[in-house]
Backbone bond lengths (Angstrom), bond angles and torsions (degrees), N, CA, C in turn:
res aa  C-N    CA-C-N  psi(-1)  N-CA   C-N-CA  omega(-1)  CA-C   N-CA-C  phi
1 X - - - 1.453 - - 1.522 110.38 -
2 X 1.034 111.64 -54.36 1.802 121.10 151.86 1.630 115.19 28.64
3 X 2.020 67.42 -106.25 1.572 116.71 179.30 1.798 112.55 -46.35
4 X 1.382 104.81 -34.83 1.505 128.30 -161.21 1.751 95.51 -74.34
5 X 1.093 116.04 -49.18 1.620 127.96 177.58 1.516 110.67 -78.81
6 X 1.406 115.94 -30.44 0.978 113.38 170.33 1.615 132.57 -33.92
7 X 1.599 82.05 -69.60 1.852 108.74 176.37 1.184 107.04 -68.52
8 X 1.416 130.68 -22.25 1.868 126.72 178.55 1.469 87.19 -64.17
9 X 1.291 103.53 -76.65 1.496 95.33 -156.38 1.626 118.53 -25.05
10 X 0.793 130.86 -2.46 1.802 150.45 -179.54 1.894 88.71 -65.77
11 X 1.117 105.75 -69.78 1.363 147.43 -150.83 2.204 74.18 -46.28
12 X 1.317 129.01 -43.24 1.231 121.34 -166.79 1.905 108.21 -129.31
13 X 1.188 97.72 39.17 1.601 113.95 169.20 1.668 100.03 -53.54
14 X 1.470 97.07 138.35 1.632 97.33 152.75 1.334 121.13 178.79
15 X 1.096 155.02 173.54 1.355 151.22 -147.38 1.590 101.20 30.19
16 X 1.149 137.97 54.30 1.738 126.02 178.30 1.546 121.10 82.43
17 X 1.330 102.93 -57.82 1.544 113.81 173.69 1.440 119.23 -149.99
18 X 1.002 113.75 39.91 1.660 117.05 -177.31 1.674 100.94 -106.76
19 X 1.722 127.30 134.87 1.069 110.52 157.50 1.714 117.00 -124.00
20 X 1.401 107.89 176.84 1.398 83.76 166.76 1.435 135.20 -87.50
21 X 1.097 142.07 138.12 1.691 137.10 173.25 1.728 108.27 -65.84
22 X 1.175 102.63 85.63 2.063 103.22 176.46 1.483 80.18 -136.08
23 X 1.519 122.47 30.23 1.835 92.46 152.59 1.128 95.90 -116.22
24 X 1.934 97.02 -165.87 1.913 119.39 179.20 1.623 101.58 -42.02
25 X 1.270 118.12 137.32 2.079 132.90 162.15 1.247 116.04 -64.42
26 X 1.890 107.26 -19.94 1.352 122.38 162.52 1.620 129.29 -67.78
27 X 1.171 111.29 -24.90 1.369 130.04 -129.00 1.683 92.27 -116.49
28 X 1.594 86.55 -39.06 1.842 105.71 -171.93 1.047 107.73 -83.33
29 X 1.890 114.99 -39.78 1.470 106.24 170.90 1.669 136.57 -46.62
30 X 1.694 96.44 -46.60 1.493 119.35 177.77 1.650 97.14 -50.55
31 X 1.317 109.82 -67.81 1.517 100.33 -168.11 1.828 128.06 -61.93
32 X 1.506 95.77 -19.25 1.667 87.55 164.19 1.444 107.62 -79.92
33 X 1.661 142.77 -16.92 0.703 149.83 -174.22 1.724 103.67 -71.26
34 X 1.299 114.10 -14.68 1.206 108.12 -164.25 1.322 102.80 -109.67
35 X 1.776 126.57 -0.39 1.135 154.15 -168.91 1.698 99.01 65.57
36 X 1.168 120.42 35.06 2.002 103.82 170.37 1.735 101.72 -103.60
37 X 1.114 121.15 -2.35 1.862 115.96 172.50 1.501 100.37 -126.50
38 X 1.100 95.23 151.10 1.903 101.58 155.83 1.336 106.62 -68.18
39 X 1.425 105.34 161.72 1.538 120.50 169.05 1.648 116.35 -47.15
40 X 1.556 107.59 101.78 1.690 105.93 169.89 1.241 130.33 -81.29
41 X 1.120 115.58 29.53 1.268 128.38 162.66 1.697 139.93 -84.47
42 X 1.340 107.03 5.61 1.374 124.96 -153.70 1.600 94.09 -102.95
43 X 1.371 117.70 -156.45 1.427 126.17 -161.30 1.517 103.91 -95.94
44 X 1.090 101.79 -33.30 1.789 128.25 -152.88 1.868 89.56 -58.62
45 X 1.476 93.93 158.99 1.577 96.35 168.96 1.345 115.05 -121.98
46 X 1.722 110.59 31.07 1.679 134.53 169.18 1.537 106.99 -140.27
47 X 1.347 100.53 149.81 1.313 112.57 177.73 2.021 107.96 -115.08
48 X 1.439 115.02 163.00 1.662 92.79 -170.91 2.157 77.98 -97.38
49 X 1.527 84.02 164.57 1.740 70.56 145.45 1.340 101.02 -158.04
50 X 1.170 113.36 151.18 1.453 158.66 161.12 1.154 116.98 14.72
51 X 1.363 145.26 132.14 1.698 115.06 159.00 1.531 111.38 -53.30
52 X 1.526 118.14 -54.69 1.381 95.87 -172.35 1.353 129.55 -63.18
53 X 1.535 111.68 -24.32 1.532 111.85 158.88 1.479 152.67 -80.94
54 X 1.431 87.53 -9.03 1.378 107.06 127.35 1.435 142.21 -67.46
55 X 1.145 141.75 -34.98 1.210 153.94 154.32 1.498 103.04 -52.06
56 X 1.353 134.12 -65.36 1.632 146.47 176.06 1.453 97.69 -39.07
57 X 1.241 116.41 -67.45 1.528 119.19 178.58 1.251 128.59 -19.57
58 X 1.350 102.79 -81.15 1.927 133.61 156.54 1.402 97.62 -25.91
59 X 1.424 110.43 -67.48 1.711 105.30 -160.94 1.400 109.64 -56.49
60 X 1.685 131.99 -58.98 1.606 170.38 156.78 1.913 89.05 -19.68
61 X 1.196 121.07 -68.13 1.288 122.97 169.84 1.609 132.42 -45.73
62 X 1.274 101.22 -47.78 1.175 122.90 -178.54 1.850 110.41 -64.58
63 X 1.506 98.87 -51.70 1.211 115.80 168.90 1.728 131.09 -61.86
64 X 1.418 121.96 -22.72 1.272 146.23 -173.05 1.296 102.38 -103.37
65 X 1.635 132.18 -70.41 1.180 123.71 -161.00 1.369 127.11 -124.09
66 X 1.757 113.80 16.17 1.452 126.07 -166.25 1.764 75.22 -99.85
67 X 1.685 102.56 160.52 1.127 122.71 168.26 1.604 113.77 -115.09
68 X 1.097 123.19 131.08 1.693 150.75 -169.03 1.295 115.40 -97.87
């Protein structure tokens, strides 16, 4: 489920690395936990994320919903 939210978050990229937080609080926690989002716990209705989770994203996306 992770990985799966991971690559959405793509889905609401903007300013460079900002996305929006419209998934699970569960889901979001794990991944700042994993250091690929900022802390979603704040006011904001975006989270930043990461270079490397950014990079994971792209790849996770690419892999899930690009066609080959």
């Amino acid at each position: 489920i992770d990985e799966t939210v991971l690559a959405l978050l793509l889905l609401g990229l903007h300013e460079h690395n900002r996305v929006w937080k419209s998934f699970d609080w569960d889901a979001l926690d794990r991944l700042h936990a994993k250091g690929l989002i900022s802390d979603p716990r704040g006011k904001g209705k975006s989270v930043m994320m990461t270079e490397e989770g950014q990079t994971r994203a792209e790849a996770l996306f690419a892999q899930m919903f690009e066609r080959t």
